[in-house]
Phi, psi and omega in degrees: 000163196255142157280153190235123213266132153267129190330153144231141234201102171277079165310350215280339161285321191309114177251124162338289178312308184323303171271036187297328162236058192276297210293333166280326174301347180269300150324311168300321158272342177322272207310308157308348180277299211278357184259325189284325206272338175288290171322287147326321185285323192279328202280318173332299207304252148002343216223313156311315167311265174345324171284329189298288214313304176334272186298349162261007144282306184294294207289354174318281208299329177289330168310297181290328186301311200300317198295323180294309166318310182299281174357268211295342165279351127329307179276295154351269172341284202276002134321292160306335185292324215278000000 
């Protein structure tokens, strides 16, 4: 059988100081993730709004377009019953 050779990993460069001020910067991008992701949700959000508005003005006006049909088909009708 073959052996299956294991990784080895050479720590012996790893300088410490280097990431001595990793944890604020790792917050500091956290956080700048969390205002975009925030942001993006209000700009969502608001875009929804603006479509909602949207679609209740077109069916108003198809609505008020129908109601203006019934009438004149009302008035018909009863121009003719008469």
């Amino acid at each position: 059988m073959s052996r299956i050779p294991t990784p080895s990993f050479d720590l012996s460069r790893l300088d410490l100081n280097a990431l001595a001020g990793l944890d604020t910067k790792v917050i500091t991008v956290a956080r700048d993730a969390a205002y975009i992701g925030i942001g993006f949700g209000v700009l969502a959000f608001q875009q929804a709004q603006v479509r909602r508005r949207e679609l209740e003005k077109t069916i108003a006006a198809r609505v008020d377009a129908g109601r203006g049909q019934l009438d004149d088909l009302v008035r018909n009708v009863t121009r003719r019953v008469k």
